[in-house]
N, C-alpha and C positions, 0 to 999 in steps of 0.2 A: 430737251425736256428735263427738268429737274427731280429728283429723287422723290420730292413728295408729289408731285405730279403722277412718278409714275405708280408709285407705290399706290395712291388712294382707290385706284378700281379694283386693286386686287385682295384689298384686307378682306378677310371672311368673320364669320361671326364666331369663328374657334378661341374658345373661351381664352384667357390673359394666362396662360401657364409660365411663358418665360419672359411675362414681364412688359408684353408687346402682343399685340394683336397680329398674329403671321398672317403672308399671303396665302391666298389658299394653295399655292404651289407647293408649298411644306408645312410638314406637321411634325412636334417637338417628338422627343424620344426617350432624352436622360441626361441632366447635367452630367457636363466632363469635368469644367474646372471654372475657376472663378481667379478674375485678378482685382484691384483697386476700386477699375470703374466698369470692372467688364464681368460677365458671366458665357462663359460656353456653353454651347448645346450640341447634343447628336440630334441632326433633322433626321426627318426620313423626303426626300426627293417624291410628292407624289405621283409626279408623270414617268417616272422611271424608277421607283423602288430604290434607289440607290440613297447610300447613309452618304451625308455632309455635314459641313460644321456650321453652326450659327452663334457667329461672334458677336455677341452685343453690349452695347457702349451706353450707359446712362451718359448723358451729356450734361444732366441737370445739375449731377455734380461735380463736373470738371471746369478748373481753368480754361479761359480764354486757349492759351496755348497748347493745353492736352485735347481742347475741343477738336482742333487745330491738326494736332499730330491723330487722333482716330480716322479724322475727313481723309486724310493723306495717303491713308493706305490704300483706299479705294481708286484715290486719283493717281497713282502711282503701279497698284499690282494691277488696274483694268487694262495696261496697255502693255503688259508683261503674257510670251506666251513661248514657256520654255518648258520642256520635261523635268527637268530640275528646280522648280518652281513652284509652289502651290499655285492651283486656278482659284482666280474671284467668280462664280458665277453672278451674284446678286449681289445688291445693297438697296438697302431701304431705309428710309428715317421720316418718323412720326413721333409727335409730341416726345420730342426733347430725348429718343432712343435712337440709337446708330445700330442697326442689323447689318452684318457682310456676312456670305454665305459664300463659303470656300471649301477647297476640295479636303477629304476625308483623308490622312493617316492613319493608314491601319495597322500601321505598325509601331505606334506609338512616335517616342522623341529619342535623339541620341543623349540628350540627357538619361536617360531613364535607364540607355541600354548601357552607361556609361555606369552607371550608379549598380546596376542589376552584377557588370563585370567586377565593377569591386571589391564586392561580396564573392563572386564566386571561386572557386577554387580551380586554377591552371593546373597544367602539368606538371609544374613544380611545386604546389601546394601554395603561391600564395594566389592575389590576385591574376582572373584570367586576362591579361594583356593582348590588346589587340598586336596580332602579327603585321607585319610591313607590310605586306600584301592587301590584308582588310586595312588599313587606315590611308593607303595609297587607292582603294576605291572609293573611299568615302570623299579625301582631300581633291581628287581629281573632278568627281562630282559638283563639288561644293563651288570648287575653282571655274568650273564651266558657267554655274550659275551666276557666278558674281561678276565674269566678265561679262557675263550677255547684260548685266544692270547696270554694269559702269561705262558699256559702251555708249549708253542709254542714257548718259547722267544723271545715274541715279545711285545716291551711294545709301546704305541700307541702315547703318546707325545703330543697329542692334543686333549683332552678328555674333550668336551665342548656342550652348548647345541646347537649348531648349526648344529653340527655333532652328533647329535643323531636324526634317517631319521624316519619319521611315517609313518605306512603304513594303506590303508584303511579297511584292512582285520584283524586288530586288534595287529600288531606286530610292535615291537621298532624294529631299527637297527642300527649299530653303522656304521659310512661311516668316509670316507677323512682319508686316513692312510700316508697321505704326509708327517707327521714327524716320523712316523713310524721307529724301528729298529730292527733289531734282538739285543739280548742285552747276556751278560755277567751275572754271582749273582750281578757287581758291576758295575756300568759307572763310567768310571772313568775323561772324558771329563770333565772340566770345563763349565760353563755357557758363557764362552766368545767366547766359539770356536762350543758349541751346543747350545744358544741361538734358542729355537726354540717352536711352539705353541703360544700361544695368553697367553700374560703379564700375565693378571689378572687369570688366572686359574693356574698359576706355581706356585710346592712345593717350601714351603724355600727353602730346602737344593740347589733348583738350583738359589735362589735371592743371597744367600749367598757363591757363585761358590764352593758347595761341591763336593760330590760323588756323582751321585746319582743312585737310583736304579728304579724296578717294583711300589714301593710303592710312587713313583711321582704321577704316574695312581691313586692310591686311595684318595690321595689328590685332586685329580682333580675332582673325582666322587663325595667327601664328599662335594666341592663349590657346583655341580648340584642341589645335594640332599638339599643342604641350597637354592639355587634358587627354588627349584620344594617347595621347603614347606613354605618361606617368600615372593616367588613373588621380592624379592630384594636381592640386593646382601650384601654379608659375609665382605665383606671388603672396601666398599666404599673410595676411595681417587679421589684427583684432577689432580695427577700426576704417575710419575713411582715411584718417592723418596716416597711421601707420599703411592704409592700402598706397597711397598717393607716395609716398616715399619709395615704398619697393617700387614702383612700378617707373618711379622716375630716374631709376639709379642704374645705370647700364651695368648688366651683369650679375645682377640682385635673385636670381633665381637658379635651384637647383641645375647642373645638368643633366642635361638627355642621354639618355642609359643609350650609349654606346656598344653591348652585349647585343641588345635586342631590335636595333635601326642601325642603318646603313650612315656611314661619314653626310654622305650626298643627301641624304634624305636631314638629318640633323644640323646640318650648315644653312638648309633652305629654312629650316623652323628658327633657327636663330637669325639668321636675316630679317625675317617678317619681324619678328622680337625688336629690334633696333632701333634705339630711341629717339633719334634721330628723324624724322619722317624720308627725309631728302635720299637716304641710305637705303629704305626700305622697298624692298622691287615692286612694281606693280601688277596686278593680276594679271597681266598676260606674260610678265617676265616669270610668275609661278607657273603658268600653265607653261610654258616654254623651255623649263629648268627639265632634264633632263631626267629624271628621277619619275616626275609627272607625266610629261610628255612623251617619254619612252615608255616604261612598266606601270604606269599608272592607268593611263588612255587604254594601252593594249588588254591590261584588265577588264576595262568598260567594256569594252567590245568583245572581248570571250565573255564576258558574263552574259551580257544584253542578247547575245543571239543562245545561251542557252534557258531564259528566259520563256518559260513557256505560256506562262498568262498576262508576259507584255505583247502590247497591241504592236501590230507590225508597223504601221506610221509611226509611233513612238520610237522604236525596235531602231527604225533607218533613218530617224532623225536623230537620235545620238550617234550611231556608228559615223554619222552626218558632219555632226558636229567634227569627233575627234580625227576625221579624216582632214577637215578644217585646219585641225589647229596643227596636225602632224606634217602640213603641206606647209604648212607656213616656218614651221622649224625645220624644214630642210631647206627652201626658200632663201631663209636666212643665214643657214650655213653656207649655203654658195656665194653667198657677197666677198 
């Protein structure tokens, strides 16, 4: 059944507020944000009260190819179904509007929390810097998510901190799968023709219209992890020439304060860094690295069981998970 198929019994007569005639399932609440082609809404859930987001996509004035990457995310996150993941409940589309309706953030983005910390004042008076502990729950989280999408073939294109969703129950989760693909071992597109995701987080190999593959995602994650630990960014320029230069010059960026992270912990974020693609480990080699897989997991799991307004399925499907990945790194050391 196709989308406008399903959508057409349930439009109500609730007046054009966000631009689209809603199901009667939801009713609008308050724009959150606005991007190019898109406007956010907080719904209200009416058969359960519950706040969601309703993401929607004027199609009327996008490219063929931005048509293209809005459709993808639907067809992409509806067969995704991880704790660390935002949920798709819905999609609808009517006269030339893309509606997805996905799960609420209530606790904002790590953009924001990251932007909030660099203002605020540490114990040392400057910025409050996340301790090894907090960015090793975050990075472990993130690394869960990203291998459940790559086992999936599905590499994510846009892997930034704005799109990584907090929640107030103590869980990351990765959202906006708009550049989203199911992928090949190899992509073989050019950068002219899949130009896509936000400049400043893109691997060489796509500055430099290579091949590229899954281990784009890990480049993208090692920027975060250089955001979550300097509060600033790995490659500062004024322009795209000047970004595309730093980014393509191995060793072009500050180091990782060595006072404040672990050797182990800094060697793994400089790895993901490495220009090279072939060099760079791939998401289970992060989740695997000892640093992760040791003190990081074991975090998830103290946290998660003292976690009181996590639902217990949730609860024992990450402890799930990382009992998973901890079994598989002992596994491996016995070879």
């Amino acid at each position: 059944m196709s989308d406008q198929q399903y959508v057409s019994p349930l439009i109500s007569s609730f007046p054009d507020i966000i631009g689209m005639q809603l199901p009667c399932k939801y009713r609008p609440r308050r724009p959150i944000g606005r991007g190019a082609y898109s406007t956010v809404w907080s719904l209200i859930n009416n058969e359960t009260g519950d706040t969601v987001v309703g993401k929607l996509a004027d199609l009327s004035q996008m490219s063929e190819d931005n048509q293209n990457f809005a459709r993808s995310e639907a067809q992409n996150i509806r067969q995704l179904d991880h704790p660390n993941i935002i949920k798709l409940f819905d999609t609808y589309e009517r006269d030339h509007k893309l509606l997805h309706v996905l799960e609420y953030a209530d606790a904002g983005d790590l953009l924001t929390q990251v932007e909030v910390r660099t203002r605020s004042k540490g114990a040392e008076g400057g910025p409050a810097y996340y301790q090894q502990d907090e960015l090793l729950v975050i990075l472990s989280q993130l690394c869960l998510a990203i291998e459940y999408i790559h086992d999936r073939r599905i590499m994510h294109r846009d892997l930034k901190t704005p799109n990584v969703m907090l929640m107030k129950v103590g869980l990351i989760k990765l959202g906006d799968f708009g550049f989203s693909r199911k992928y090949d071992e190899s992509v073989s597109n050019n950068v002219g023709n899949t130009f896509c995701g936000t400049p400043y987080y893109l691997a060489p190999e796509l500055w430099r219209q290579q091949p590229y593959s899954y281990k784009a995602d890990i480049w993208s994650l090692g920027v975060m992890c250089y955001e979550l630990m300097t509060l600033g960014k790995p490659f500062p320029a004024a322009d795209l020439d000047g970004l595309m230069q730093r980014v393509c010059q191995q060793g072009s960026y500050e180091p990782l304060p060595a006072d404040r992270y672990s050797a182990d912990l800094i060697q793994l974020v400089e790895r993901m860094l490495t220009v090279n693609p072939d060099q760079r480990p791939s998401i289970k080699e992060v989740l695997h690295h000892p640093v992760v897989s040791g003190r990081g997991l074991e975090l998830i799991k103290i946290n998660v069981r003292r976690l009181r307004n996590l639902e217990v399925s949730v609860a024992d499907r990450i402890v799930a998970e990382v009992d998973r990945v901890q079994a598989e790194v002992r596994a491996a050391s016995q070879k």
